[in-house]
C-alpha positions, 0 to 999 in steps of 0.5 A, spaced: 047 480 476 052 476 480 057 482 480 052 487 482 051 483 489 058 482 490 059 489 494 053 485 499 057 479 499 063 481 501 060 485 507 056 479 509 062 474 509 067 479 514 060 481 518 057 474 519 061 473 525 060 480 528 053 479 531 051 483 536 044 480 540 043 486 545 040 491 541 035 485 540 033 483 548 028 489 550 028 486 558 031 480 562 028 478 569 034 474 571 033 469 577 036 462 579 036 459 586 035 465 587 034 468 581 030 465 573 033 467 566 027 470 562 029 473 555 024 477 551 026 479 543 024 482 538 020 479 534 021 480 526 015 483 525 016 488 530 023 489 528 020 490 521 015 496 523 021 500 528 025 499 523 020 503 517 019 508 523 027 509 523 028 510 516 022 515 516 026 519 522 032 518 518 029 522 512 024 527 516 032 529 520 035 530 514 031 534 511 029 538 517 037 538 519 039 545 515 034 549 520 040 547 526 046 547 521 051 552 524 057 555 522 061 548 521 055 546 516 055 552 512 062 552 511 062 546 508 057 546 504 060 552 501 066 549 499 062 544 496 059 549 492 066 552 491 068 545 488 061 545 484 063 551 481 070 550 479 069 544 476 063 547 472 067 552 469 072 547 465 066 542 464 067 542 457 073 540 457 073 535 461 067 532 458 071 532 452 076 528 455 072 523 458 067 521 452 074 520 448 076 516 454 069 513 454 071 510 446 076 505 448 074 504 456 072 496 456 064 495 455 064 491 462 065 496 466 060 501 463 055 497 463 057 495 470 057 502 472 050 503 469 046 498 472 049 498 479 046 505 480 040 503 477 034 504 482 031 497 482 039 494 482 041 498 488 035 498 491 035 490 491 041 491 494 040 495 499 034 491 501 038 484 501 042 487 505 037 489 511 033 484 510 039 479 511 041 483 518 033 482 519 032 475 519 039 473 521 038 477 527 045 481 526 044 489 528 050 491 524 048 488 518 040 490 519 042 497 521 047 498 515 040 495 510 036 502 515 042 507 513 043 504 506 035 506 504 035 511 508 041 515 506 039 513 498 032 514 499 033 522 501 038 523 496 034 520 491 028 524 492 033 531 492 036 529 486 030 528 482 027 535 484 034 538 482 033 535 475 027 537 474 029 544 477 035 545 473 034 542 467 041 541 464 043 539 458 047 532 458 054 533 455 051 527 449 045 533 447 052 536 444 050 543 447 055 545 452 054 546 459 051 552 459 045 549 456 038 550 460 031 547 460 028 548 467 021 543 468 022 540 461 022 534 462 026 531 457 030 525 459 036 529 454 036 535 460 036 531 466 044 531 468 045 535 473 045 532 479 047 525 477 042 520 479 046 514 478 052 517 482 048 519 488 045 512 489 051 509 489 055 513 493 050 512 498 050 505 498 058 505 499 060 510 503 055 506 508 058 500 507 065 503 508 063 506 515 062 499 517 070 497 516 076 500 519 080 497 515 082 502 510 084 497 504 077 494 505 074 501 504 079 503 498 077 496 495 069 498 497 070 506 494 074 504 487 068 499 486 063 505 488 067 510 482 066 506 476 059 508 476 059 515 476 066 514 471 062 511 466 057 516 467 062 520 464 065 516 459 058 515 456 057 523 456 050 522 460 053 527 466 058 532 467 064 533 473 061 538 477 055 533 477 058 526 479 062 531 484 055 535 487 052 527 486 057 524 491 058 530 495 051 530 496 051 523 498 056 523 502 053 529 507 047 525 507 049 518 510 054 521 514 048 525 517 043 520 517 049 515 521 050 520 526 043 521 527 041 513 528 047 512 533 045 518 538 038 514 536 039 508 539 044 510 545 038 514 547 034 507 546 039 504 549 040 508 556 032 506 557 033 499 558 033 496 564 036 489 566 031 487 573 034 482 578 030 479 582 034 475 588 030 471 594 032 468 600 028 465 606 026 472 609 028 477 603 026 478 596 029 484 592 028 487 585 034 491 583 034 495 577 041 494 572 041 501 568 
């Protein structure tokens, strides 16, 4: 379990400096020998309800967002399929090639590829990480937790609805990739999208945007590819589908971010910093916007 948390340590320790307390002070009443310092925070348990109502907005906005998309955005979304469909024609080929790589890949690295995208190990991480910012009072690590679940969560609930829908073979059945059983059920015909993949990738593109560092988020993505690589290795998925998993992935966080910050910049223009200045025959109230 240890090597499972070190995504979450490492992002910690580089952040445990970085704490931004004014997204946390709702108003202040400034006022010494003509003025006193009042300072009213968020407590945690309040803290907790915004942040469950902004994960709802966040995966409500998601889902909602292909009703606003614009030419950009189908652009986009045609070259993922491009990409789906090109790897999806030489799938056999390349599933060959990774679960003979599989064979001789160390064990340590499969079976961290595996677990990490669990859904209790990645979602203990993402919760660790937001419950840290929370109770630590650091916004960008709280609101890194926020994206992370989120982001997870939105595509988490999309790719079991696609797996069920299509109902593709796994590359293991030996059956090829023209192999189908919509609605079946069973585990052997759940691989397109990779579930797995897309947990993890929502978790380390999220972490990733927090650094501008690009060794820190080579470092963070190398760690993210091991899972859907062994994924491979073990003949559970297909490319197309770690490419369409990541891809996925990858749309959500990014749109999910941009909708949080345009969130928190219009949360933050209603703040107003009130001074009251008094002297023997004056008292003003100014408002600081």
């Amino acid at each position: 379990m240890k090597l499972f948390l070190i995504p979450f340590f490492i992002f910690f320790f580089i952040n445990a400096s970085s704490q931004n307390s004014d997204s946390l002070k709702i108003d202040s009443l400034n006022l010494t020998k003509d003025s006193i310092s009042v300072i009213t925070k968020t407590s945690i348990g309040r803290q907790l309800v915004l942040d469950g109502k902004q994960i709802v907005n966040n995966i409500a906005h998601s889902y909602l967002s292909p009703l606003h998309w614009k030419g950009e955005n189908w652009i986009d979304v045609g070259g993922v399929a491009l990409g789906t469909a090109l790897l999806y024609s030489v799938d056999n080929d390349t599933s060959r090639f990774f679960m003979k790589q599989g064979n001789d890949a160390p064990e340590v690295l499969k079976g961290f590829g595996y677990y990490f995208g669990s859904p209790q190990n990645n979602y203990g991480i993402t919760s660790l990480v937001y419950l840290t910012g929370l109770f630590s009072k650091n916004e960008k690590i709280r609101n890194t937790g926020v994206l992370m679940i989120s982001s997870a969560t939105t595509a988490g609930v999309l790719q079991t609805f696609m797996k069920t829908l299509v109902g593709r073979a796994r590359p293991g059945v030996g059956e090829g990739k023209f192999d189908f059983k919509p609605f079946s059920g069973q585990p052997a015909y759940r691989s397109f999208p990779s579930g797995h993949t897309i947990l993890v990738s929502t978790t380390m593109f999220a972490l990733a945007k927090q650094f501008s560092n690009p060794w820190v988020k080579a470092g963070i993505y190398s760690v993210g590819m091991i899972t859907p690589i062994s994924r491979m290795w073990d003949g559970a998925h297909f490319f197309s589908d770690v490419f369409l998993s990541a891809a996925i992935s990858y749309f959500v966080v990014e749109g999910t971010d941009r909708y949080m910050k345009g969130t928190n910049n219009t949360n933050n223009k209603k703040l107003i910093s009130w001074n009251i200045s008094a002297s023997p025959n004056m008292v003003g109230l100014r408002g600081v916007f």
